[in-house]
NUPA-152652 format. One record per residue (C-alpha): x, y, z. Coordinates in Angstrom, 3 decimals. Each point is the difference from the previous one (the first is absolute). Last residue first. Layout:
// residues N
{voba {X; Y; Z}};
...
END
This chain:
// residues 358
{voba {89.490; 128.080; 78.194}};
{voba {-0.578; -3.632; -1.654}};
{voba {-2.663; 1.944; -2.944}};
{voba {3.183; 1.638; -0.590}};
{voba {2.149; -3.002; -1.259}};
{voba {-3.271; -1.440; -1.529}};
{voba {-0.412; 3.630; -2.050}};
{voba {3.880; -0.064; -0.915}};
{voba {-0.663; -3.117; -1.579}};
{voba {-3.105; 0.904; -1.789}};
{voba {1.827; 2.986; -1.270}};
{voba {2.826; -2.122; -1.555}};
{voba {3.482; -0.412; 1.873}};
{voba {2.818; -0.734; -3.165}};
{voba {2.135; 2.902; 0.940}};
{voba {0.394; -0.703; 4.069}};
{voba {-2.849; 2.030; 2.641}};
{voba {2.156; 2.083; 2.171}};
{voba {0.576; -0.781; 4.015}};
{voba {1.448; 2.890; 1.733}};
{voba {2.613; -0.015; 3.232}};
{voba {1.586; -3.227; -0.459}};
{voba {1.013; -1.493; 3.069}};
{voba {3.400; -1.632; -1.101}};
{voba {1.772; -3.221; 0.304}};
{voba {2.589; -0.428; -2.357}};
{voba {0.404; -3.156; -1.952}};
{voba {-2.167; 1.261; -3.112}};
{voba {2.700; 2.320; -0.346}};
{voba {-0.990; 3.803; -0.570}};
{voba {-0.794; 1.648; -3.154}};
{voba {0.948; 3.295; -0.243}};
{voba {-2.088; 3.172; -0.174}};
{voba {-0.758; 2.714; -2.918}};
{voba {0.104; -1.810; -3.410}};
{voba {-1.920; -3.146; 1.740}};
{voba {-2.463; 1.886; 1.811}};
{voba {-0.975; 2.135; -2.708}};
{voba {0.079; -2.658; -2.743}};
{voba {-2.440; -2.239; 2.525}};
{voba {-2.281; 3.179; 0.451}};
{voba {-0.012; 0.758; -3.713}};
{voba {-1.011; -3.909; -0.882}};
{voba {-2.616; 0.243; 2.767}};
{voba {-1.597; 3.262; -1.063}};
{voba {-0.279; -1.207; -3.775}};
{voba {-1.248; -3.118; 1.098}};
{voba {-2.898; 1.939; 2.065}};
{voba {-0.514; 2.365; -3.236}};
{voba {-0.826; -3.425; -1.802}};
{voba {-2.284; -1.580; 2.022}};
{voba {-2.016; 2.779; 1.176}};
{voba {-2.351; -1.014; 2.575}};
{voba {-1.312; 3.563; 0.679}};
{voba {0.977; -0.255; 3.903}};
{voba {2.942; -2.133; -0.898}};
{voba {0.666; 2.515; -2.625}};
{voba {-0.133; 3.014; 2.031}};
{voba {2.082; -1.900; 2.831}};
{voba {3.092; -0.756; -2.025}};
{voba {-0.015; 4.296; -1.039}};
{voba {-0.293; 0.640; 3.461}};
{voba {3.057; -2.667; 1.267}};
{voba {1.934; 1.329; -3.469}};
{voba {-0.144; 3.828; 1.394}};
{voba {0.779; -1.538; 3.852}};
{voba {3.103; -1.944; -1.315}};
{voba {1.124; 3.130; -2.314}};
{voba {-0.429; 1.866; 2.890}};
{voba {2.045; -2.530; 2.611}};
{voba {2.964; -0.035; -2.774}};
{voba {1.870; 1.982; 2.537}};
{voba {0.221; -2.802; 2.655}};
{voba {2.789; -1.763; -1.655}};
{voba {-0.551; -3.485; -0.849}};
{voba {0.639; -3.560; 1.149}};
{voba {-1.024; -2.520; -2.420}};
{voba {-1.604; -3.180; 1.528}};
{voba {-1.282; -3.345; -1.821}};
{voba {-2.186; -0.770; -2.881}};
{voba {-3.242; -1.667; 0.898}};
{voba {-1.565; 3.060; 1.080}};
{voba {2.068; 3.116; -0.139}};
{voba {1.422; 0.713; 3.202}};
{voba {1.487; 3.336; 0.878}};
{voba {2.290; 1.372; 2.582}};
{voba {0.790; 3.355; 0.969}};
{voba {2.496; 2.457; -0.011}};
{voba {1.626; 2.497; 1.159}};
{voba {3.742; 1.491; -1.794}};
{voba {0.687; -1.383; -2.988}};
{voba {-1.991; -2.602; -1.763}};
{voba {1.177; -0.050; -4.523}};
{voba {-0.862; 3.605; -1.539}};
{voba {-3.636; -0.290; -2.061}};
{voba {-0.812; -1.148; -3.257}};
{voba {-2.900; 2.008; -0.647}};
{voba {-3.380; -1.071; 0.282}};
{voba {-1.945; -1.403; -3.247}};
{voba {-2.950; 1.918; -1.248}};
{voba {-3.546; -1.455; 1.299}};
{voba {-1.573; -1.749; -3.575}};
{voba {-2.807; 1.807; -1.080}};
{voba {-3.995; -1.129; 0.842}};
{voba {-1.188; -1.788; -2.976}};
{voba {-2.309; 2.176; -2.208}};
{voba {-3.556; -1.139; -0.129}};
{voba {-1.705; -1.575; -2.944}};
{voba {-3.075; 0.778; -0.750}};
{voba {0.094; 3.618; 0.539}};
{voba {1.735; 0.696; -3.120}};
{voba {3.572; 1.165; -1.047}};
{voba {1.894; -0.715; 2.677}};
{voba {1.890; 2.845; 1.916}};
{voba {3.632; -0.823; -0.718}};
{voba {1.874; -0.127; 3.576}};
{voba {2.652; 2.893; 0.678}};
{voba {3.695; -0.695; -0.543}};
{voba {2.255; 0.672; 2.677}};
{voba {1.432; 3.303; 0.970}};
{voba {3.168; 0.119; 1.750}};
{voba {-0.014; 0.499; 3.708}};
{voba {0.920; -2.808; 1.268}};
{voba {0.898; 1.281; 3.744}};
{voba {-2.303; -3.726; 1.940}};
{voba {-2.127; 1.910; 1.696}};
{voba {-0.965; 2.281; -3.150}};
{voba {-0.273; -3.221; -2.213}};
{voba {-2.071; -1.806; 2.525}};
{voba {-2.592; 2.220; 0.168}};
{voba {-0.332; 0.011; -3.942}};
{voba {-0.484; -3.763; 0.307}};
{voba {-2.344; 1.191; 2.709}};
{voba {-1.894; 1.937; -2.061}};
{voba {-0.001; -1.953; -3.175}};
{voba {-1.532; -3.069; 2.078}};
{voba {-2.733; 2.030; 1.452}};
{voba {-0.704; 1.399; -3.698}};
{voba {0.090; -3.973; -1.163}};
{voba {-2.458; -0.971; 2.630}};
{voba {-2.634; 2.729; -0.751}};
{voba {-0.256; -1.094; -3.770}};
{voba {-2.015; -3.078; 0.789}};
{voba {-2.711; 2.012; 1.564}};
{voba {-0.504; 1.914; -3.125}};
{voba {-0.971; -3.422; -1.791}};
{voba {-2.076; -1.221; 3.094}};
{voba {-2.280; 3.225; -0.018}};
{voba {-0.585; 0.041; -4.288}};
{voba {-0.616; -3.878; 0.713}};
{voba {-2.820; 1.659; 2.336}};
{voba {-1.081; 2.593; -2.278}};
{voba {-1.130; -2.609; -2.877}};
{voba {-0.676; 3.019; -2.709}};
{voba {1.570; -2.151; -2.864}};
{voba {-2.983; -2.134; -0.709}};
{voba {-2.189; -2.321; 2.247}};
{voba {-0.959; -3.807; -1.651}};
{voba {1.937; -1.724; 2.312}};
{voba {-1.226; 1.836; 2.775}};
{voba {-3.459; 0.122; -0.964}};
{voba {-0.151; -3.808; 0.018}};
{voba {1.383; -0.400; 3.460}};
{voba {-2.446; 2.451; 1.888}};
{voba {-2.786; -2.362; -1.559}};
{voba {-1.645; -0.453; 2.592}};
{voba {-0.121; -3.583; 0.165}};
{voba {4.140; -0.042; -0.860}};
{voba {0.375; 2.167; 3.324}};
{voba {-2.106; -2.479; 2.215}};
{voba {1.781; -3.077; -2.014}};
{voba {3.542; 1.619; 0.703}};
{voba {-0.789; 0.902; 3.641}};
{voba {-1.309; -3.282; 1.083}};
{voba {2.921; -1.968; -1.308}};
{voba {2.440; 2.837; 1.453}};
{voba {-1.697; -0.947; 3.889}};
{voba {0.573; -4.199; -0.495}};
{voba {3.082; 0.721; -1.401}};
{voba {0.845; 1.905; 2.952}};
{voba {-1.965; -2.482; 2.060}};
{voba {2.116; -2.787; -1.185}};
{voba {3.572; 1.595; -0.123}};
{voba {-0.722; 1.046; 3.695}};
{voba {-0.620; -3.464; 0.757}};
{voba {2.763; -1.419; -1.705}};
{voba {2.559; 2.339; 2.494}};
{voba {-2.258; -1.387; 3.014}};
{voba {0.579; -3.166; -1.155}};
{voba {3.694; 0.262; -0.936}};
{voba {0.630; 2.144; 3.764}};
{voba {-1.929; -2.606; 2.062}};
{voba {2.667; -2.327; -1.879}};
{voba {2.634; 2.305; 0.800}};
{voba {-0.578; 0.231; 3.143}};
{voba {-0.640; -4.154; 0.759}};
{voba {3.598; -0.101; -1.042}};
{voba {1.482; 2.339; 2.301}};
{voba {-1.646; -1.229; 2.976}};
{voba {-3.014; 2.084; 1.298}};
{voba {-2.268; -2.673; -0.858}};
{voba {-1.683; -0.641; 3.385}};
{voba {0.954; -3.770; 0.311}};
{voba {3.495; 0.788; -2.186}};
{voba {0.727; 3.093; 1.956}};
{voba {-0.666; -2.102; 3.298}};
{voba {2.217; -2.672; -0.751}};
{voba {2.844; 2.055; -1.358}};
{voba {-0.054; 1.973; 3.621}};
{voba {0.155; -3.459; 1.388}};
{voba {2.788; -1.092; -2.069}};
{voba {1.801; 3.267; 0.682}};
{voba {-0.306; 0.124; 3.921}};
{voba {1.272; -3.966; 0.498}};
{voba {3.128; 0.374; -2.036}};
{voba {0.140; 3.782; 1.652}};
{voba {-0.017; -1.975; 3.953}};
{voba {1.892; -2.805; -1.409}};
{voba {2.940; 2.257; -0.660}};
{voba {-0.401; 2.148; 2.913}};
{voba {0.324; -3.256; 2.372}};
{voba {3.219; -0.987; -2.412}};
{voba {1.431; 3.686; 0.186}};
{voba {-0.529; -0.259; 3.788}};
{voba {1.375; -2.960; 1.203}};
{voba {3.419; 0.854; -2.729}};
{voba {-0.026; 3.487; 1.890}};
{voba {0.093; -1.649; 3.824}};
{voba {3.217; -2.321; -1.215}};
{voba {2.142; 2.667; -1.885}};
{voba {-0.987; 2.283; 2.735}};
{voba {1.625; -2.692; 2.386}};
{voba {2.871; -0.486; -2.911}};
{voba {0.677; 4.082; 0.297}};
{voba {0.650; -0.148; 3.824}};
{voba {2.307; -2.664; -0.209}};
{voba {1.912; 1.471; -2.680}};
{voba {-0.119; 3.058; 1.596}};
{voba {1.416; -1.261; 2.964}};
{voba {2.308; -2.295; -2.324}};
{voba {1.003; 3.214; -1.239}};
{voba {0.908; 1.756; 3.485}};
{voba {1.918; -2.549; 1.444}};
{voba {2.468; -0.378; -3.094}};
{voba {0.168; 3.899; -0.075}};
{voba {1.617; -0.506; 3.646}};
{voba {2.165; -2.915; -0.698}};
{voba {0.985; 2.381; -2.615}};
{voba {1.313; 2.733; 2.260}};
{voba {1.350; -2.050; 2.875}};
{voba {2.080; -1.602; -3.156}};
{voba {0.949; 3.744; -0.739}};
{voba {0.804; 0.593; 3.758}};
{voba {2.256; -2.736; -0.354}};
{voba {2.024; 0.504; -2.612}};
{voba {1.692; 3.025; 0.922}};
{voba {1.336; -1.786; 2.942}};
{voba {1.366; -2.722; -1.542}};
{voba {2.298; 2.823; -2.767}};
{voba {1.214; 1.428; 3.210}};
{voba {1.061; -3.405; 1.217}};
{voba {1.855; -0.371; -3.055}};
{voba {2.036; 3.108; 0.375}};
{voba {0.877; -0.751; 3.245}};
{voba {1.188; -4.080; -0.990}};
{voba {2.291; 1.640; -2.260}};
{voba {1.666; 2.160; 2.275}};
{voba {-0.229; -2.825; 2.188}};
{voba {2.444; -2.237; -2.231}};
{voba {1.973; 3.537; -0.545}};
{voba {0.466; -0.242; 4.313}};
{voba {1.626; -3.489; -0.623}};
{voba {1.974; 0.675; -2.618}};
{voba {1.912; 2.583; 1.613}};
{voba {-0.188; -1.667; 3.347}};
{voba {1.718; -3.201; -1.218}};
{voba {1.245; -1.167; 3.811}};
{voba {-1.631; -3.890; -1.706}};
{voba {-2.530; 0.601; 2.913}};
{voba {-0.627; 3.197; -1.654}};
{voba {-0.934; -1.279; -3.393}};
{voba {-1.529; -3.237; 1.394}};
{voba {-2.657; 2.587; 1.724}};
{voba {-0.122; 2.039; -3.683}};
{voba {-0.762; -3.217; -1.902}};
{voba {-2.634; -0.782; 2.357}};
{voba {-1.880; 3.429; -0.337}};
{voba {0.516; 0.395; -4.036}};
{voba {-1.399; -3.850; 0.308}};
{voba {-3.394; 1.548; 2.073}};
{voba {-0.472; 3.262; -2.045}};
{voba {0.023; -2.494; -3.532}};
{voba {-2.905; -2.358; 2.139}};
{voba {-1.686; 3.074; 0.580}};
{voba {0.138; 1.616; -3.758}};
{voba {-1.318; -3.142; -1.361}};
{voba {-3.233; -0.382; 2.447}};
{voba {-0.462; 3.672; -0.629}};
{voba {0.165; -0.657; -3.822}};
{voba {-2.397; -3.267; 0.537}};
{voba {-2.326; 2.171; 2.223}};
{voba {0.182; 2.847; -2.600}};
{voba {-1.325; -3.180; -2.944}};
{voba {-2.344; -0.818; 2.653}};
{voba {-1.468; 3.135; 0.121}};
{voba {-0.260; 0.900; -3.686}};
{voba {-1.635; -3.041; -0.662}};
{voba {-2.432; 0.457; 2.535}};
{voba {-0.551; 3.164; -1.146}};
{voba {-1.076; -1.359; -3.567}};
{voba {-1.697; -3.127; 1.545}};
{voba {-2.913; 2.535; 1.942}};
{voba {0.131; 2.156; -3.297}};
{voba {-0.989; -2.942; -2.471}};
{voba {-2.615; -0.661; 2.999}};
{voba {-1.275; 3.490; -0.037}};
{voba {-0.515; -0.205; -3.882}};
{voba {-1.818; -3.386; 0.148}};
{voba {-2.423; 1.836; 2.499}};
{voba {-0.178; 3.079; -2.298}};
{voba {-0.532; -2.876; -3.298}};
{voba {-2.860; -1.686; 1.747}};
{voba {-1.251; 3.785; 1.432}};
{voba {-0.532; 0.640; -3.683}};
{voba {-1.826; -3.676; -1.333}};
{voba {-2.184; 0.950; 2.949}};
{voba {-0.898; 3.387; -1.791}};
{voba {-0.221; -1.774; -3.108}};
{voba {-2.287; -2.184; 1.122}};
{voba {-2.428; 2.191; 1.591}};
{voba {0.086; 1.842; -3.320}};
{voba {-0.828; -3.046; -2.287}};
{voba {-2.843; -0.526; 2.288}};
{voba {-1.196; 3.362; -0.098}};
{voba {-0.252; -0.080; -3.659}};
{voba {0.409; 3.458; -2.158}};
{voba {-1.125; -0.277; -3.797}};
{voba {-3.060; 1.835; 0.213}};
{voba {1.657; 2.498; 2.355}};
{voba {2.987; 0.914; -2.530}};
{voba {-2.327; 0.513; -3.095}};
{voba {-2.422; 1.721; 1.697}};
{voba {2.852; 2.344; 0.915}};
{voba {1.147; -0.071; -3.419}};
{voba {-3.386; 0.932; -1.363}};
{voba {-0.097; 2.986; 2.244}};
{voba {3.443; 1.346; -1.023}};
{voba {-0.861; -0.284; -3.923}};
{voba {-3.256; 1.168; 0.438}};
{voba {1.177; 3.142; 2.500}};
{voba {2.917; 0.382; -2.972}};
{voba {-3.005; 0.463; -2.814}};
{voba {-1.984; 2.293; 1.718}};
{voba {3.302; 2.250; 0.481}};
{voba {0.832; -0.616; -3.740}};
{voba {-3.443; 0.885; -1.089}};
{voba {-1.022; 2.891; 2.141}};
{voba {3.344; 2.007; -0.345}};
END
């Protein structure tokens, strides 16, 4: 498929261009220091989050003692009151809450730990902090300074973008000059001898409009044939109705219109993904490939023959195809689309400056 591979490479490279024209270092070196702003804030949020956490076990632990240490005094008056009973249920008590102290403290060790550890890397990350913002300002200057010069010296030797495409104007007019110049010189040398005069005056034996007339009719035969092409890949097999021959030479027949693909099953199974220009995504099943080739020959012969009418034909059978078959995805989704197609209003001459591109 010529066309819609040609045509995907254009759309790809263009959108690369696209990309790198737009692209500023500076606005990059920025954003990357805008990015280790917000990792260094992030390691600080984390620094007070365990912090937090710790002081809030110290506080429990703190609790907890003070809770063992009355449990303890109550069960010493206990037994120096003779109360035994109570006095060994006071330290009852006061085991269980020493258990609960002891399984606190290996989790403060724990997040005193992690506290270390992030200011570390907190520490760490605000030195890089320091050495990248040095940097980014030095690089900075360094592609200020590189791009005015290099504008300098395109402007001085007229390499800039302007200065092109006013060498391009003059050398564009000059080319109209000496062509009119060159057709000037022909017309009165051919009007001298006379070459002119005996054309208008010739009869009906003029064998080279005879020539152009049955070179006219060669597009619409390679039209028919892959129209016809296109109706075997595509499994229509009923008959459609032949051109009319015209009458007289003068007027040659127009080429017939390709017959319309079948309406196809909705994508099951593989499939692909197809772009038409301008109109969105449809993803389709990968069966409809030899209707897709027929239509890419058929789109080509007219291109190549410039004709207007069979290429609108093409189009509007290849958007029907695509449609019937496939479903349209959501312009949300981002997809790589396999195929680009040209849309139903693309003329020749745009499908020309789309190619010209590959």
């Amino acid at each position: 498929m010529s066309v819609f591979k040609r045509l995907s490479q254009v759309f790809q490279q263009k959108t690369n261009a696209a990309l790198n024209k737009v692209e500023d270092p500076t606005q990059a070196l920025d954003l990357s220091y805008q990015k280790m702003m917000e990792n260094l804030q992030q390691v600080r949020r984390s620094i007070a989050d365990v912090l937090t956490s710790q002081k809030r076990l110290e506080a429990q632990k703190a609790q907890l003692q003070s809770q063992y240490d009355k449990l303890q005094g109550q069960a010493r008056q206990a037994l120096q009151q003779g109360q035994e009973d109570l006095a060994r249920t006071a330290l009852e008590r006061g085991q269980g809450v020493k258990g609960q102290i002891d399984a606190l403290a290996p989790q403060i060790d724990q997040l005193r730990s992690q506290e270390e550890s992030l200011e570390d890397t907190g520490r760490k990350l605000q030195a890089k902090l320091e050495v990248f913002r040095t940097q980014r300002e030095t690089m900075k200057a360094q592609y200020t300074a590189a791009k005015a010069s290099t504008d300098a010296v395109e402007n001085l030797s007229g390499l800039s973008e302007h200065m092109t495409d006013v060498n391009m104007m003059m050398d564009r007019a000059q080319d109209k000059i000496t062509q009119l110049q060159a057709r000037a010189a022909a017309v009165g040398e051919l009007s001298d001898s006379g070459v002119l005069d005996s054309l208008t005056m010739g009869g009906s034996t003029d064998d080279i409009e005879t020539q152009l007339k049955a070179g006219q009719t060669q597009p619409s035969v390679d039209y028919e044939l892959e129209a016809m092409r296109a109706e075997l890949n595509s499994g229509n097999a009923a008959p459609q109705p032949a051109a009319e021959i015209p009458a007289a030479p003068a007027a040659p027949a127009a080429p017939a219109a390709a017959p319309a693909p079948p309406e196809p099953a909705k994508p099951s199974g593989e499939t692909m993904v197809i772009r038409i220009a301008g109109e969105g995504l449809y993803r389709v099943p990968t069966s409809i490939k030899p209707s897709l080739d027929a239509l890419d020959s058929a789109m080509d012969t007219a291109i190549e023959h410039n004709e207007e009418k069979s290429f609108a034909t093409c189009t509007a059978q290849l958007a029907n195809l695509i449609a019937t078959s496939g479903t349209k995805l959501d312009e949300s989704e981002i997809v790589k689309s396999d195929l680009v197609v040209p849309s139903q209003d693309m003329t020749i001459e745009e499908a020309k400056q789309l190619l010209a591109g590959d």
